[in-house]
C-alpha positions as YAML, in Angstrom:
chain: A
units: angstrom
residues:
- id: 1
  name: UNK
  ca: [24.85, -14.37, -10.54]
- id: 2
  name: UNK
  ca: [21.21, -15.02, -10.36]
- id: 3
  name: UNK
  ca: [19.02, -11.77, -10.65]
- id: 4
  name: UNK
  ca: [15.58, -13.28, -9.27]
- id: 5
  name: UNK
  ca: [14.23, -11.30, -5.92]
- id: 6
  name: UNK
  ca: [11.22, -11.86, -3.76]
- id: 7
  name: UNK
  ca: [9.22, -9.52, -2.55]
- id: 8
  name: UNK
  ca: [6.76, -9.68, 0.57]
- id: 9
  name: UNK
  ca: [3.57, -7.14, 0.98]
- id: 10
  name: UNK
  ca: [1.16, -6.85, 3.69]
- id: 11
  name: UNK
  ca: [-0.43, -3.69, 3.77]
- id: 12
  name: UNK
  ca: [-3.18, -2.22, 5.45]
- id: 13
  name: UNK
  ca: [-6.13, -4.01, 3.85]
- id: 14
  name: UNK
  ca: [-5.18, -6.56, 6.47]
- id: 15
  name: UNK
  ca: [-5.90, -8.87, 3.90]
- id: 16
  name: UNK
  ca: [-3.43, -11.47, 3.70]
- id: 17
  name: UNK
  ca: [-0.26, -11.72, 2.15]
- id: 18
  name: UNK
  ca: [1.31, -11.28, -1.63]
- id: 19
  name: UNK
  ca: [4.24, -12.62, -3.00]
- id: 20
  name: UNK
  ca: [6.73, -12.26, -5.81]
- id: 21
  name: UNK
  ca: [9.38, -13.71, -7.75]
- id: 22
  name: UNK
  ca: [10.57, -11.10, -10.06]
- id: 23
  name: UNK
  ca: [13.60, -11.01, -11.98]
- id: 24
  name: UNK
  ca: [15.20, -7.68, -12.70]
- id: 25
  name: UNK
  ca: [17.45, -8.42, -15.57]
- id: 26
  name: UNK
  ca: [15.81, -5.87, -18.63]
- id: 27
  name: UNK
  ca: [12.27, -4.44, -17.87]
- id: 28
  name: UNK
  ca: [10.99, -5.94, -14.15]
- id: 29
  name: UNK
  ca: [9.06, -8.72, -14.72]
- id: 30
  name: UNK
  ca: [7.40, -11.18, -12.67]
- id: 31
  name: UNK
  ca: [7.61, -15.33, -12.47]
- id: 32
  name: UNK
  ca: [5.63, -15.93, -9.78]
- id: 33
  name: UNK
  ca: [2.96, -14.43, -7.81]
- id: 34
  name: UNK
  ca: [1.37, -15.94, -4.47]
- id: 35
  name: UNK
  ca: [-1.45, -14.70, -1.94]
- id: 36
  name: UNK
  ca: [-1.99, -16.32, 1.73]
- id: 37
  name: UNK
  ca: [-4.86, -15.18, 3.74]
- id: 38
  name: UNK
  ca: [-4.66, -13.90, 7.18]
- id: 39
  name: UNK
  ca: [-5.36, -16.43, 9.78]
- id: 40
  name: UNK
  ca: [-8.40, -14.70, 11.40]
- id: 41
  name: UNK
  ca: [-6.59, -14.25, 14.84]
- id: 42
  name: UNK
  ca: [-3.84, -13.08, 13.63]
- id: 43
  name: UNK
  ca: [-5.69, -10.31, 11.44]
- id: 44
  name: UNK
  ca: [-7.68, -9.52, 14.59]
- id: 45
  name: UNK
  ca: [-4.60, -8.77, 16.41]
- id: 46
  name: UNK
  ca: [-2.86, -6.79, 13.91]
- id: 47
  name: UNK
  ca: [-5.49, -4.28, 13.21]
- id: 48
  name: UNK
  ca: [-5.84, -4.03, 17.50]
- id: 49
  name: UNK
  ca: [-2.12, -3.35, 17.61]
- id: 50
  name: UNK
  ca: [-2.72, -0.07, 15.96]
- id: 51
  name: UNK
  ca: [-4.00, 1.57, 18.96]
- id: 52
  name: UNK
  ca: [-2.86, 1.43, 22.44]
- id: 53
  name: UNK
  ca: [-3.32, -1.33, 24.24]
- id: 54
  name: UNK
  ca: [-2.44, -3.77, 26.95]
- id: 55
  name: UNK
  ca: [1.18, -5.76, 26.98]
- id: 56
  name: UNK
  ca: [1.39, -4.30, 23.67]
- id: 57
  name: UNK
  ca: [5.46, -5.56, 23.28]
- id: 58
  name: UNK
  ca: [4.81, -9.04, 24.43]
- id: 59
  name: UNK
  ca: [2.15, -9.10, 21.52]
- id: 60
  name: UNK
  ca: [3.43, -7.13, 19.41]
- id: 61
  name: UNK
  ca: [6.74, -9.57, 19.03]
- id: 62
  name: UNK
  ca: [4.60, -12.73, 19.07]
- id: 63
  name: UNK
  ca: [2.53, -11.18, 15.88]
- id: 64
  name: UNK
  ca: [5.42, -10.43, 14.37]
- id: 65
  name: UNK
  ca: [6.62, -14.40, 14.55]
- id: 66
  name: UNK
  ca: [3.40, -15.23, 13.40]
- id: 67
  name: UNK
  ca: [3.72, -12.98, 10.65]
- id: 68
  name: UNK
  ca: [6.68, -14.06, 9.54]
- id: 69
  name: UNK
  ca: [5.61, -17.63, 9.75]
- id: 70
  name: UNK
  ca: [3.51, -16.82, 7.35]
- id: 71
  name: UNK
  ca: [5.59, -15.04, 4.98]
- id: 72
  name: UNK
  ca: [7.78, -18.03, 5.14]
- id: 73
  name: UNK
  ca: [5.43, -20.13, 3.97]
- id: 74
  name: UNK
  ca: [4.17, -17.86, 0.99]
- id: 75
  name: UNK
  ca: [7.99, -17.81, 0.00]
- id: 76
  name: UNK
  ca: [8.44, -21.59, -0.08]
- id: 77
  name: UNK
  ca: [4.83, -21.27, -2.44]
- id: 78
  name: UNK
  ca: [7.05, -19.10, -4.58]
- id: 79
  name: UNK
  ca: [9.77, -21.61, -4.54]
- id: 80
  name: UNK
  ca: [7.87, -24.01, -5.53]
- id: 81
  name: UNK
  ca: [5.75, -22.52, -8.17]
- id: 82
  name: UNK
  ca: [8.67, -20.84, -10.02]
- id: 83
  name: UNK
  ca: [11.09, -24.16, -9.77]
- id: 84
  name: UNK
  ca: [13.67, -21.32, -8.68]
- id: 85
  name: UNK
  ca: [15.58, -23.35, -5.50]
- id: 86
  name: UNK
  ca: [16.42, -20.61, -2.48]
- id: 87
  name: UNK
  ca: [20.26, -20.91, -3.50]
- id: 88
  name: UNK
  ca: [18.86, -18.67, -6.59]
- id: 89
  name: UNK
  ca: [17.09, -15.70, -5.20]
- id: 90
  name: UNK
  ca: [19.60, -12.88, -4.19]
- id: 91
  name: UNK
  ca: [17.09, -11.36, -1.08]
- id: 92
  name: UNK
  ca: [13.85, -11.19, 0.19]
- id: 93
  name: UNK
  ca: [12.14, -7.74, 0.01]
- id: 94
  name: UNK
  ca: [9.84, -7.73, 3.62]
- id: 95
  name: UNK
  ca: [8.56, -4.92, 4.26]
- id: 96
  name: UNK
  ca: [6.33, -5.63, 7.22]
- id: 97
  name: UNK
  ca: [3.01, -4.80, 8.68]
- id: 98
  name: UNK
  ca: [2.87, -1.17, 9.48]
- id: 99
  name: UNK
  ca: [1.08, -0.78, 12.47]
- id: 100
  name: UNK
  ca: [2.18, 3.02, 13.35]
- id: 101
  name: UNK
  ca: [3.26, 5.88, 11.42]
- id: 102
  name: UNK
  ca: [3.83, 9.18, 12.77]
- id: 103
  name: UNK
  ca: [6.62, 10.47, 10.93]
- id: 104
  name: UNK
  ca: [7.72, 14.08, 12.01]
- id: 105
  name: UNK
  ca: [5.51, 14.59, 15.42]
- id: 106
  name: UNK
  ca: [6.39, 14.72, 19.37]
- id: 107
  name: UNK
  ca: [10.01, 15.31, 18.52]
- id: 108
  name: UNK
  ca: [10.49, 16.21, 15.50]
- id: 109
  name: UNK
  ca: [11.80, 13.04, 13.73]
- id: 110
  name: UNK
  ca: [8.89, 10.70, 15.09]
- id: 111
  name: UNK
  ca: [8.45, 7.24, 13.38]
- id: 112
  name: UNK
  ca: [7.18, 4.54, 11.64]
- id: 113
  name: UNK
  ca: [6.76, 1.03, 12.96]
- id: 114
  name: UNK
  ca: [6.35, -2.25, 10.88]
- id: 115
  name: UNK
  ca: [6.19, -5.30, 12.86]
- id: 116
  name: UNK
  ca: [8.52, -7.83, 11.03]
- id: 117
  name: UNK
  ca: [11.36, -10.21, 12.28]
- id: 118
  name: UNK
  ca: [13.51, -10.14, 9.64]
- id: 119
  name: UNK
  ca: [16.21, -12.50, 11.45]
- id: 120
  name: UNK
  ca: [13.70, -15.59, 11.84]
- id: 121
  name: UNK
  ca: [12.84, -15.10, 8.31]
- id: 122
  name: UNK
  ca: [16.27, -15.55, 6.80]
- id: 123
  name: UNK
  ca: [16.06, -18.35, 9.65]
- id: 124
  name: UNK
  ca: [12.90, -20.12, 8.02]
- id: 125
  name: UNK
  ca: [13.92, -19.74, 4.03]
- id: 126
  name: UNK
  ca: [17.75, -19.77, 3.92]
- id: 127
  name: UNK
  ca: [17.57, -17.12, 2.02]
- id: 128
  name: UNK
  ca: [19.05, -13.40, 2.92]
- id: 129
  name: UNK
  ca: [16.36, -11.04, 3.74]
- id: 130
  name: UNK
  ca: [16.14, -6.96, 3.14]
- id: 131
  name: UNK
  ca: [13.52, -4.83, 5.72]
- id: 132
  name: UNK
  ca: [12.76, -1.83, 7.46]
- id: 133
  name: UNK
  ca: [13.33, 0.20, 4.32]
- id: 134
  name: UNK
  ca: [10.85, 3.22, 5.77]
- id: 135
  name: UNK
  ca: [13.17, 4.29, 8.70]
- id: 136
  name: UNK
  ca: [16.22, 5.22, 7.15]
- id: 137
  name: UNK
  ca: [13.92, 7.99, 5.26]
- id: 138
  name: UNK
  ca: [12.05, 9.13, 8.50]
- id: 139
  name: UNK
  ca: [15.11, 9.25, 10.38]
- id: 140
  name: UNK
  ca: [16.44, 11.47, 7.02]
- id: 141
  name: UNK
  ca: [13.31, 14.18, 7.57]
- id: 142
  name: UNK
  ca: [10.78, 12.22, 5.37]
- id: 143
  name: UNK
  ca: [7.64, 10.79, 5.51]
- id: 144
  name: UNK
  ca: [8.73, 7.14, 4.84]
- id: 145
  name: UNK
  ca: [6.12, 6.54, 2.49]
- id: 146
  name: UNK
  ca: [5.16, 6.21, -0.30]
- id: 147
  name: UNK
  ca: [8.22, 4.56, -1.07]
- id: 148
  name: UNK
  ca: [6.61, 2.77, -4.50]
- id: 149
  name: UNK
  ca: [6.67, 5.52, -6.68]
- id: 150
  name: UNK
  ca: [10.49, 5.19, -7.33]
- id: 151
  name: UNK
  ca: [9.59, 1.59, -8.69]
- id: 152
  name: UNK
  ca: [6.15, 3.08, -10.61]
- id: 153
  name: UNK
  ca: [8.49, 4.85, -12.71]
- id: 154
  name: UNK
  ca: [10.95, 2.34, -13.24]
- id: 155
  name: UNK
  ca: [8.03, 0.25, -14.78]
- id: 156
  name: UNK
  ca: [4.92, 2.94, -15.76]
- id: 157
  name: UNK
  ca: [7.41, 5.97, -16.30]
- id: 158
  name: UNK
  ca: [7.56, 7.48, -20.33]
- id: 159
  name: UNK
  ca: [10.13, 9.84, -20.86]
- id: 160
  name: UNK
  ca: [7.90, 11.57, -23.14]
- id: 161
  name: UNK
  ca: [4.62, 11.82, -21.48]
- id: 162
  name: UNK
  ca: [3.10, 12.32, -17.90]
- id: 163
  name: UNK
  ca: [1.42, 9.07, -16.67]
- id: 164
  name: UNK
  ca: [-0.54, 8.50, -13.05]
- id: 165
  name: UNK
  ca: [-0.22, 5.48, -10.93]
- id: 166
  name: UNK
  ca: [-2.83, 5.00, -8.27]
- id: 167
  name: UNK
  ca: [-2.36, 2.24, -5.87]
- id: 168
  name: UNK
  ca: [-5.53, 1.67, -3.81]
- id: 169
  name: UNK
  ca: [-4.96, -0.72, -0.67]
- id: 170
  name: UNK
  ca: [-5.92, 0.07, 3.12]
- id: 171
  name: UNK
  ca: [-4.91, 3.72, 2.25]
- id: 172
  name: UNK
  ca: [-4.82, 5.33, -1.78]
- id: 173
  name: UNK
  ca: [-1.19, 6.79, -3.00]
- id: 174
  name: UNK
  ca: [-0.55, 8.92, -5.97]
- id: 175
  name: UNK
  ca: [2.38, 8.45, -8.19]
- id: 176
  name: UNK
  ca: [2.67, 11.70, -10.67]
- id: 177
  name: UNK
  ca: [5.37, 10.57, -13.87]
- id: 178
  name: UNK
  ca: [6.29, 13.87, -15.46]
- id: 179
  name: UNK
  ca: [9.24, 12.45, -17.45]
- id: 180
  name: UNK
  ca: [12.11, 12.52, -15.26]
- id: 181
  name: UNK
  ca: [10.13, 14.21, -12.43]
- id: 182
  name: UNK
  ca: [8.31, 12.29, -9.89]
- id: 183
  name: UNK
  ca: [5.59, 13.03, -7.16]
- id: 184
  name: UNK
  ca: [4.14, 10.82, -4.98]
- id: 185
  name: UNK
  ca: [1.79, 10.81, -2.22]
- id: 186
  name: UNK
  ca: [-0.76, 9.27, 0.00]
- id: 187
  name: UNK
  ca: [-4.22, 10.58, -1.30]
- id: 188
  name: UNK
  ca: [-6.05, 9.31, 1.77]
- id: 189
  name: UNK
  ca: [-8.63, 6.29, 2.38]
- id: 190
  name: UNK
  ca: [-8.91, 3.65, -0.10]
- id: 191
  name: UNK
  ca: [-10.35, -0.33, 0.90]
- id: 192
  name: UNK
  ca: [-9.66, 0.30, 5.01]
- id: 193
  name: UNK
  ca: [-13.40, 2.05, 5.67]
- id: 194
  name: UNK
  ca: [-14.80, 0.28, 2.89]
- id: 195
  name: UNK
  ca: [-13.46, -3.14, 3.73]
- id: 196
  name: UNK
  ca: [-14.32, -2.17, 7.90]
- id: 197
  name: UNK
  ca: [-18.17, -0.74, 6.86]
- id: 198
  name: UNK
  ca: [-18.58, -4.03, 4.79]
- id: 199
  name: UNK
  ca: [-17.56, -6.71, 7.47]
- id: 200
  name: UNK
  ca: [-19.60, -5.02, 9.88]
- id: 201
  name: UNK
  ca: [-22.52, -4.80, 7.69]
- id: 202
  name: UNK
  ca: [-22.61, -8.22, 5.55]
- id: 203
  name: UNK
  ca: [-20.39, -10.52, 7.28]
- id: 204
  name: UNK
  ca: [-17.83, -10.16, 4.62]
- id: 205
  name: UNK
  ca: [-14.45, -8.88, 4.67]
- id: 206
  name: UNK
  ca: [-15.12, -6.72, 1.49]
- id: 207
  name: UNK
  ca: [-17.21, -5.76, -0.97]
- id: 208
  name: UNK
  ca: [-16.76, -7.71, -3.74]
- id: 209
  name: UNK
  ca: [-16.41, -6.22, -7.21]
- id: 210
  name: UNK
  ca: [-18.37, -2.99, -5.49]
- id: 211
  name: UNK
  ca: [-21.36, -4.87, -5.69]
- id: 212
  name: UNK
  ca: [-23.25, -3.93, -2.59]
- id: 213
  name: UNK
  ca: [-22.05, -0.04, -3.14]
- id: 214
  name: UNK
  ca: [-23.64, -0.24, -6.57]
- id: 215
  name: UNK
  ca: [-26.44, -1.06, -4.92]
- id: 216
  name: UNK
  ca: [-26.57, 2.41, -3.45]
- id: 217
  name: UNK
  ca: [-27.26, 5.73, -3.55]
- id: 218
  name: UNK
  ca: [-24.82, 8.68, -2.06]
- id: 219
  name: UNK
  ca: [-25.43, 10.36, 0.66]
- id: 220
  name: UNK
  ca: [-24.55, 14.05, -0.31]
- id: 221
  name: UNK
  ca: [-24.57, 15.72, 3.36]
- id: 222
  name: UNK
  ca: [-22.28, 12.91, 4.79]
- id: 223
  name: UNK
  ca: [-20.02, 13.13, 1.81]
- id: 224
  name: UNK
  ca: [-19.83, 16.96, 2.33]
- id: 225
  name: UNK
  ca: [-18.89, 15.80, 6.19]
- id: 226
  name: UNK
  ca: [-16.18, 13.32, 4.98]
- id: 227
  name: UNK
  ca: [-14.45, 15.62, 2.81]
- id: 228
  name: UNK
  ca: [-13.80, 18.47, 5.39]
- id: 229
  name: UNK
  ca: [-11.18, 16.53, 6.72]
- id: 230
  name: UNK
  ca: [-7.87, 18.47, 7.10]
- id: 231
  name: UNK
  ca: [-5.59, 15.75, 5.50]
- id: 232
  name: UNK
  ca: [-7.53, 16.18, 2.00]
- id: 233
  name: UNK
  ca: [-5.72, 19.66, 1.58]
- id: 234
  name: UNK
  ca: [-2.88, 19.43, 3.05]
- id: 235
  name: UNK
  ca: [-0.07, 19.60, 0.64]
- id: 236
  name: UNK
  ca: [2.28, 17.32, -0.49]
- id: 237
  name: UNK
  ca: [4.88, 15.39, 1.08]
- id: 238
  name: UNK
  ca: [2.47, 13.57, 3.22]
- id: 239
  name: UNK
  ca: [1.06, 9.93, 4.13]
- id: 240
  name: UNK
  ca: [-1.32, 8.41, 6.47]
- id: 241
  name: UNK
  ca: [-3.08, 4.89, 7.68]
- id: 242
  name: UNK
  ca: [-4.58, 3.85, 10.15]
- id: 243
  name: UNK
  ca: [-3.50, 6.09, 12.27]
- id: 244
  name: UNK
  ca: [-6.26, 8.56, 10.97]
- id: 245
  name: UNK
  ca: [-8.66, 6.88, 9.24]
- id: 246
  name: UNK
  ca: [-9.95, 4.33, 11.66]
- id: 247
  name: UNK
  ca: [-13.32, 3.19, 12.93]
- id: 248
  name: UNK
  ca: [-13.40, 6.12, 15.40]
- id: 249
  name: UNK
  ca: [-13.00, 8.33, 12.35]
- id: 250
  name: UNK
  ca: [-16.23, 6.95, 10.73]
- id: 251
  name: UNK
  ca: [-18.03, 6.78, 13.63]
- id: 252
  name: UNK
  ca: [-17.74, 10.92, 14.50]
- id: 253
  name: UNK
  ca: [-18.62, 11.95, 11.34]
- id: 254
  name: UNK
  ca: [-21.51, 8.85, 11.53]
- id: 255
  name: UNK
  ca: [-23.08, 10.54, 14.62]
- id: 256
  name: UNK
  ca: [-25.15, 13.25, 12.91]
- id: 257
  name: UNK
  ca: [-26.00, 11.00, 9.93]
- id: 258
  name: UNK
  ca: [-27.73, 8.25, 11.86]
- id: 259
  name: UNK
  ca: [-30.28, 7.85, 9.25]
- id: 260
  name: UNK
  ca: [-28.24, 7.05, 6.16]
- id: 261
  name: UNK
  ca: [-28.76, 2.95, 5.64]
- id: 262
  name: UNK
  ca: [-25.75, 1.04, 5.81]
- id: 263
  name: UNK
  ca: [-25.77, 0.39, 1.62]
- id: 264
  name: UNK
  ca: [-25.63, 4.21, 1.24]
- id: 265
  name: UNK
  ca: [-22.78, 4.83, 3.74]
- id: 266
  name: UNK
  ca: [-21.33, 1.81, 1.80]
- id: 267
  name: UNK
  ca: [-21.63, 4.11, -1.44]
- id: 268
  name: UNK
  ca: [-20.86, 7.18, 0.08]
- id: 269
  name: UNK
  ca: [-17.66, 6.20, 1.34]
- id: 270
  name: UNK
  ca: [-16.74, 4.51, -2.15]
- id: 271
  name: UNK
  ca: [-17.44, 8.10, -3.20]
- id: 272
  name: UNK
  ca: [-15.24, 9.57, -1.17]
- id: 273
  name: UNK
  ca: [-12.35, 7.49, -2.08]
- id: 274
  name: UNK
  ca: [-12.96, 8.25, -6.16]
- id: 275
  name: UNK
  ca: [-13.19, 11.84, -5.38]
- id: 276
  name: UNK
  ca: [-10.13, 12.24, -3.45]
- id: 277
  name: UNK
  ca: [-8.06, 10.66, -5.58]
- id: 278
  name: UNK
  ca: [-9.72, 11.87, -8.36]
- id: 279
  name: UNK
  ca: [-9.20, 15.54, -6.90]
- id: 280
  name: UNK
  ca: [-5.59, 15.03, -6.15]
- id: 281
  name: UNK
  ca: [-5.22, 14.02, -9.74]
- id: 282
  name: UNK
  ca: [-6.40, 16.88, -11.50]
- id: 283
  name: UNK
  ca: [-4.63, 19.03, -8.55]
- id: 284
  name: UNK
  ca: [-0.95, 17.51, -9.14]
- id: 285
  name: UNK
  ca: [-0.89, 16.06, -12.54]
- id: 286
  name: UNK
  ca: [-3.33, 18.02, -14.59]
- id: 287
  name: UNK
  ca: [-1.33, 16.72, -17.59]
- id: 288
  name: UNK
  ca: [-1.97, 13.33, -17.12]
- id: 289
  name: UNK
  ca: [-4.40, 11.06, -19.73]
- id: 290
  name: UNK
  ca: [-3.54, 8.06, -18.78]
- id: 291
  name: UNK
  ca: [-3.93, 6.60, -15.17]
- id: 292
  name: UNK
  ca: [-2.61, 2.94, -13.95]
- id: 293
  name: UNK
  ca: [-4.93, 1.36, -10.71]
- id: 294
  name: UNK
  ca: [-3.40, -1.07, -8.75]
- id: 295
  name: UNK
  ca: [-3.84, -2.97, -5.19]
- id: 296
  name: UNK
  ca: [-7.12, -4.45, -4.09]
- id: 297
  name: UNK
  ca: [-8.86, -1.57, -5.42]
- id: 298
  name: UNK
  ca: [-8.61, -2.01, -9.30]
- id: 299
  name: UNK
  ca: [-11.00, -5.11, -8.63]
- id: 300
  name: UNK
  ca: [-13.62, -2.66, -6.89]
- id: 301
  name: UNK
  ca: [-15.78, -2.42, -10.24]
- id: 302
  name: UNK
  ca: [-17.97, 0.61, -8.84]
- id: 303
  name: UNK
  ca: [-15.14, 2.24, -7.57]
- id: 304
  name: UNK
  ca: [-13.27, 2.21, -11.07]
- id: 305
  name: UNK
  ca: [-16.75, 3.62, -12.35]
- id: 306
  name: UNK
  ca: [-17.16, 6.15, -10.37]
- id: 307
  name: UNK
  ca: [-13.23, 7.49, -10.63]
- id: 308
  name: UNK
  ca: [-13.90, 7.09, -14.67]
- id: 309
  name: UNK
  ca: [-16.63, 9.31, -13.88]
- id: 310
  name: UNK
  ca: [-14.38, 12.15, -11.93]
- id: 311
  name: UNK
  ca: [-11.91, 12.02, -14.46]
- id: 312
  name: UNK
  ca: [-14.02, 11.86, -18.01]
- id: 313
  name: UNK
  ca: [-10.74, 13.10, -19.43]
- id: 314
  name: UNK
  ca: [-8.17, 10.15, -18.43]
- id: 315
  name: UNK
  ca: [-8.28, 6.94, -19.31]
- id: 316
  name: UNK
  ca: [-8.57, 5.20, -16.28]
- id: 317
  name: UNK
  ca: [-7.38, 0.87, -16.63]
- id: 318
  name: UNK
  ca: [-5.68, -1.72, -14.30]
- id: 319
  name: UNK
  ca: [-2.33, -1.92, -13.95]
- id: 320
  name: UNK
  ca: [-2.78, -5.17, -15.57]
- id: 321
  name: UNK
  ca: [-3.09, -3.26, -19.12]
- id: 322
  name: UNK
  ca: [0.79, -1.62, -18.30]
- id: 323
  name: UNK
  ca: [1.78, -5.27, -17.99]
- id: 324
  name: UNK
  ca: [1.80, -5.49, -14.21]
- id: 325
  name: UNK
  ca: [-1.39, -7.04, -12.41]
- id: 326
  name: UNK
  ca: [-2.59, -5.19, -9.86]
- id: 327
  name: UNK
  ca: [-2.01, -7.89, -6.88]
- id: 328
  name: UNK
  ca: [1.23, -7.85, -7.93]
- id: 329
  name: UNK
  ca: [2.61, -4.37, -8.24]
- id: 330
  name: UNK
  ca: [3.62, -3.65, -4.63]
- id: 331
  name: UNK
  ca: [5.15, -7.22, -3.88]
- id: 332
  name: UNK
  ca: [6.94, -5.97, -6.66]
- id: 333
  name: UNK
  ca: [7.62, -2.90, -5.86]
- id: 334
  name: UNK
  ca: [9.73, -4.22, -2.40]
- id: 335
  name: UNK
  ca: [11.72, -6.88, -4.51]
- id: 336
  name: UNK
  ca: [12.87, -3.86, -6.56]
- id: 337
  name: UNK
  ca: [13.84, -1.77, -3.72]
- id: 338
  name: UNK
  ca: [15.82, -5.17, -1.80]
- id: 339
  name: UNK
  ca: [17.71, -5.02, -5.36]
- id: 340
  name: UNK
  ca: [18.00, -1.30, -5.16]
- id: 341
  name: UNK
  ca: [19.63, -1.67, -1.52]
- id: 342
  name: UNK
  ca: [21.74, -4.50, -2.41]
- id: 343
  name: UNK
  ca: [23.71, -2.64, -5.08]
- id: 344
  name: UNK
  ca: [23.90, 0.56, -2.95]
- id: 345
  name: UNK
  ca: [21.39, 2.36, -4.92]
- id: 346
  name: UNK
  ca: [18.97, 4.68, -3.38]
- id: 347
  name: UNK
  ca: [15.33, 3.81, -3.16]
- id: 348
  name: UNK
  ca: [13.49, 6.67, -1.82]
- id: 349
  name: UNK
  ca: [12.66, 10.13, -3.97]
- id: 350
  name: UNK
  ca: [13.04, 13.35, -1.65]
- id: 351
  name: UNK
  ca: [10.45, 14.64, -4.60]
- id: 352
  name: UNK
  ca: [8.14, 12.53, -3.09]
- id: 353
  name: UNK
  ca: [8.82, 11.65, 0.85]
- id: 354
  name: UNK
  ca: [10.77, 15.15, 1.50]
- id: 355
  name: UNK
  ca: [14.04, 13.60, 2.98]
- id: 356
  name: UNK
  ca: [16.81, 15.30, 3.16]
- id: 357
  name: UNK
  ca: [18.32, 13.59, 0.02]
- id: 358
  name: UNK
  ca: [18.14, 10.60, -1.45]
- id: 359
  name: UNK
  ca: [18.99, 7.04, 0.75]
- id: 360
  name: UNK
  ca: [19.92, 3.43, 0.43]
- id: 361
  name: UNK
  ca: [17.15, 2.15, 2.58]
- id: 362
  name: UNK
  ca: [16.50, -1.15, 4.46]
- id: 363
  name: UNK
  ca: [18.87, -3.56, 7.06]
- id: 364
  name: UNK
  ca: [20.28, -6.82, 5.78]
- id: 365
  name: UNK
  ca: [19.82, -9.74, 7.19]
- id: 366
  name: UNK
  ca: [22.19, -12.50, 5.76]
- id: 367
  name: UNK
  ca: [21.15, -16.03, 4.84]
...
């Protein structure tokens, strides 16, 4: 029986699309990788569908065909690219495009909402398709997320030393490998008011490398402003997106800066994304020398700098160094857990999302 999975990540960069074929058999390793950009109307709708709006059903289900259209299409790039025919992958791993996440508010349970259409994917690629793999741990008392620690230390984890994965996408999460023992959590901003600042500001959809925030200088009383936010302290189990950090976010804490120049908000807010995570580091996993960056992040040049800087005592590297490149490690991460739910296994860590217990997450969708 063939062992090759794909997985399927859009997150909340709102970037675009990435893609694996990974085969499980032995250490997880990857045959194919593939990224598709998001259509620009399609991106614009997405990132309006997290807030309220009008007919927000009706658009809601037509962006998630569109989505799916696409993920189609970056599956059949797999497909070809590997030489693997659909008859040989055992599932697709979609997770979806979160657009909410309020897990444990208004009534207790809340939720988390990923627009997907699983069914018109297995539709499109003949191929059977695993999804909604946050619910099941929301509905079990958890946060939902992070659910990619479980996989960071199936791939980073040493049983004899404490390692740190940082993922940096839309929003930063902390993985913590102590061993046997894992913690995980979402740190807090990472690309989404870098990537929002930058468009706004230069026309393009993000800084590139960190160039323009090198350019900078930081603006010490807005960083002071940023980093009273409430979510920094809170303790673990927690996540966030969108939800929270948002333009609306920026612009409050904006209002009594007006002066600082675009470049040095640009800095400032690369700043505040190093120190966080930097912070949460030497908070949770003081033991830790050795920390892995993936996601859209690990290319932000100043931004690896400056968390170098905070952390003088780790080395900090790409995920590619570990073996896994850093576009790739999510993707990944979702093939895993479609494997994971396939044989039964549970995918989420109650050390991490504060379930209940442990689950077998995700709905299947046969071919």
């Amino acid at each position: 029986m063939s062992s090759y999975f794909i997985g399927l990540m859009s997150g909340t960069s709102l970037d675009g699309v990435d893609g694996v074929l990974a085969d499980f058999v032995g250490a997880p390793h990857v045959l194919a990788h593939v990224y598709r950009p998001f259509p620009d109307a399609l991106r614009a709708e997405l990132l309006a569908l997290n807030q309220s709006g009008p007919d927000e059903l009706h658009r809601s289900a037509l962006a998630a065909n569109a989505l799916v259209r696409l993920y189609a299409q970056v599956v059949q790039d797999l497909l070809q690219t590997s030489g693997v025919p659909a008859s040989g992958i055992q599932a697709i791993g979609a997770h979806g495009q979160t657009v909410r996440h309020r897990p444990g508010l208004f009534d207790g349970t809340g939720y988390t909402l990923q627009l997907n259409h699983p069914a018109l994917l297995a539709e499109l690629t003949g191929i059977r398709v695993v999804a909604d793999f946050r619910s099941r741990d929301v509905a079990a008392g958890g946060q939902g997320a992070p659910l990619v620690p479980a996989f960071h230390q199936a791939v980073f984890g040493r049983p004899d030393d404490a390692v740190a994965v940082l993922n940096i996408g839309g929003i930063s999460n902390l993985s913590v490998l102590t061993g046997t023992d894992v913690l995980g959590f979402d740190c807090g901003p990472g690309n989404a008011l870098l990537d929002l600042w930058c468009q706004r500001h230069t026309g393009q959809a993000y800084d590139a490398a960190g160039l323009w925030a090198a350019s900078g200088r930081v603006n010490e009383a807005l960083l002071r402003d940023l980093l009273q936010e409430p979510y920094f302290d809170q303790p673990p189990p927690k996540s966030t997106g969108r939800d929270l950090f948002h333009a609306e976010w920026l612009a409050r804490h904006l209002a009594a800066h007006a002066t600082v120049s675009a470049v040095d908000v640009q800095t400032t807010l690369t700043e505040l994304t190093a120190q966080v995570c930097a912070a949460d580091l030497r908070r949770y996993g003081p033991g830790c020398r050795q920390l892995h960056v993936c996601g859209g992040g690990a290319l932000n040049h100043e931004l690896m700098r400056r968390l170098q800087a905070r952390l003088p005592d780790v080395k900090v590297e790409s995920s590619q160094a570990a073996g896994l490149p850093p576009l790739q490690v999510e993707a990944a991460a979702f093939a895993w857990l479609a494997s994971r739910t396939l044989a039964g296994e549970t995918g989420n860590l109650e050390s991490v999302t504060g379930a209940r217990g442990a689950r077998v997450l995700g709905a299947i969708y046969p071919a």
